[in-house]
C-alpha positions as CSV (number, residue, x, y, z in Angstrom):
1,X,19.9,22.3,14.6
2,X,19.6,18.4,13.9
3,X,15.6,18.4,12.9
4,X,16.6,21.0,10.6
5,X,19.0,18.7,9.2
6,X,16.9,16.2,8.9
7,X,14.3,18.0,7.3
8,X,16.7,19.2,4.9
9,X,17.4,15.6,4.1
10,X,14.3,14.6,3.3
11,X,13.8,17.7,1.1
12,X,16.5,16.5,-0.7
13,X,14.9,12.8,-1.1
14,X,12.1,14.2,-1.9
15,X,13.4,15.9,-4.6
16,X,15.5,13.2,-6.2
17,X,12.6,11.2,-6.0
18,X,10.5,12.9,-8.5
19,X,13.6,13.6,-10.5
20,X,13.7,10.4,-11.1
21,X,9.9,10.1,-12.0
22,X,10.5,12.7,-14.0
23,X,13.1,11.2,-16.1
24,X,11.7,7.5,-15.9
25,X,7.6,9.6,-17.6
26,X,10.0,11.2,-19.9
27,X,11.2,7.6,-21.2
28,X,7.9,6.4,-21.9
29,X,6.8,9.7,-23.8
30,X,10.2,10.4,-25.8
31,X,9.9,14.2,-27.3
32,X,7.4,15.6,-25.5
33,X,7.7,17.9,-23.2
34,X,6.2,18.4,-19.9
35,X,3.3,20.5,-19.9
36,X,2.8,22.9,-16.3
37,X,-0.8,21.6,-15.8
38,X,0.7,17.8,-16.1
39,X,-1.5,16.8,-19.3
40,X,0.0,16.7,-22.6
41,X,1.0,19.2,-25.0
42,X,-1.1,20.9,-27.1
43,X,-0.8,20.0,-30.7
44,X,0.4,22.2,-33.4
45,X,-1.7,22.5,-35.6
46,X,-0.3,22.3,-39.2
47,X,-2.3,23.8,-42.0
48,X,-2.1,24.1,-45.6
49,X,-3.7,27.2,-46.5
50,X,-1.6,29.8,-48.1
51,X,-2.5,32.8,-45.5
52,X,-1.3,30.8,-42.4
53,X,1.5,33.3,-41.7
54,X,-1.2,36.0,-41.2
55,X,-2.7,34.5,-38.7
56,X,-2.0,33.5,-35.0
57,X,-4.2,30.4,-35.3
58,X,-4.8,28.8,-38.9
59,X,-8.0,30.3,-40.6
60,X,-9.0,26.5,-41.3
61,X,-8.1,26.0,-37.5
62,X,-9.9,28.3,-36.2
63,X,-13.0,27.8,-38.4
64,X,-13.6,23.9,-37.0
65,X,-12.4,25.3,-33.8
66,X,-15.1,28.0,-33.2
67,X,-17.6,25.6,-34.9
68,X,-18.2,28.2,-37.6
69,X,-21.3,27.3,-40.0
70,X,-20.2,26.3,-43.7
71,X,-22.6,28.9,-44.6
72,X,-21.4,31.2,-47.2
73,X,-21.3,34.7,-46.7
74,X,-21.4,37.1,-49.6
75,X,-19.4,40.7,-48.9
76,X,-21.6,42.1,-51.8
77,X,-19.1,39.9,-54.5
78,X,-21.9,37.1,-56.1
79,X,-19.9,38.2,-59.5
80,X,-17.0,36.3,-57.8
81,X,-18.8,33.1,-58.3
82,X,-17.8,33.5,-62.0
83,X,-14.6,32.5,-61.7
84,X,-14.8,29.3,-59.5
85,X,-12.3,26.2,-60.1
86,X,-9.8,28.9,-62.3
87,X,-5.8,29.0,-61.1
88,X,-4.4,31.7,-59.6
89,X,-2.3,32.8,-62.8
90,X,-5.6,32.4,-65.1
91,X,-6.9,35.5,-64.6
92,X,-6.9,38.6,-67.5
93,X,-6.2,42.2,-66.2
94,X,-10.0,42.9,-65.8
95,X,-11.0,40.1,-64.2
96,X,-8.1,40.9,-61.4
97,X,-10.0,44.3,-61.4
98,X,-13.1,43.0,-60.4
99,X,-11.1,40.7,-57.6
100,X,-9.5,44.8,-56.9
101,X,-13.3,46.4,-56.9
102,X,-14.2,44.3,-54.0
103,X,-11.1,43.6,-51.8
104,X,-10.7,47.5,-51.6
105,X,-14.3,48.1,-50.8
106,X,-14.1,45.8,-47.8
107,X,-13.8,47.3,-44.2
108,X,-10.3,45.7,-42.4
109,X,-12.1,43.9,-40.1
110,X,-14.2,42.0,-42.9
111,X,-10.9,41.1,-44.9
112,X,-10.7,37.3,-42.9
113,X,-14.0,36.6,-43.5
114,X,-14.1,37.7,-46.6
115,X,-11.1,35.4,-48.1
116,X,-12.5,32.8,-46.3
117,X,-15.7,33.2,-47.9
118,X,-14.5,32.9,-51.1
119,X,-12.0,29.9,-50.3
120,X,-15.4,28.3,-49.6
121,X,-16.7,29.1,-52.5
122,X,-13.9,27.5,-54.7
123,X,-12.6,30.6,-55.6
124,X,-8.6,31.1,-56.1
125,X,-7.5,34.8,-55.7
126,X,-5.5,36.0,-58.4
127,X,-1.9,36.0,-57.3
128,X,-1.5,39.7,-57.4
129,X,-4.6,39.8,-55.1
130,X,-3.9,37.2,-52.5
131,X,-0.5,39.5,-52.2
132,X,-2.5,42.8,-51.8
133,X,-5.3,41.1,-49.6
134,X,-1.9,39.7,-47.3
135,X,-0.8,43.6,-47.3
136,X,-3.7,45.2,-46.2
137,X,-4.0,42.3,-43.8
138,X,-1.4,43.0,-42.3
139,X,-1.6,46.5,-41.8
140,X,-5.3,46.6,-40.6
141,X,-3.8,44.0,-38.1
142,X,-1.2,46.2,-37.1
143,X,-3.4,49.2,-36.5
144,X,-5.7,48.0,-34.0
């Protein structure tokens, strides 16, 4: 009975001990919290493009991330090029139909690519695009 007691006591000073290096690394490192591995925590990311709440990971994230080339890749749109540098308000009716032609000739897994693509390019999507590209976004996500 007593060298369980004694083992029980040094359990228990064992355990204030790193309580108390725990509180004394938490001192030095104010607001971050203890990651499981013991390293620090990862980062979060902030981003500043407009789709982020599609995504899990910020396209512009995951782009430098996954070392993705800055080549540009055309989804059959080089008529897109036309309207490089203009606002997202700027656009007449049938130049938001020629944004319409191609975002609704795309296959749902090309729809990422594809607005990055013309990010890249300098291209803003008209605003009634960018909300219809963010729909069927969204639901190509939620179908797979």
């Amino acid at each position: 009975m007593i060298p369980a007691f004694y083992i029980f006591c040094l359990m228990v000073a064992v355990g204030v001990v790193l309580y108390l290096l725990d509180l004394r690394s938490r001192k030095k490192h104010p607001g971050q919290a203890a990651e499981p591995g013991g390293g620090q925590p990862a980062a979060t990311p902030t981003c500043a493009d407009a789709t982020c709440a599609l995504h899990d990971l910020c396209p512009s994230e995951a782009i430098m991330q996954c070392a993705v080339s800055n080549e540009i890749v055309y989804y059959d749109d080089e008529e897109l090029d036309a309207f490089k540098g203009r606002g997202a308000r700027d656009y007449t009716e049938a130049e938001i139909e020629q944004f319409r032609d191609v975002l609704y000739t795309l296959k749902p897994a090309d729809l990422l690519g594809w607005e990055q693509s013309v990010t890249k390019r300098g291209i803003v999507l008209p605003a009634s695009i960018r909300d219809e590209f963010i729909a069927l976004y969204n639901d190509a996500k939620t179908s797979n």
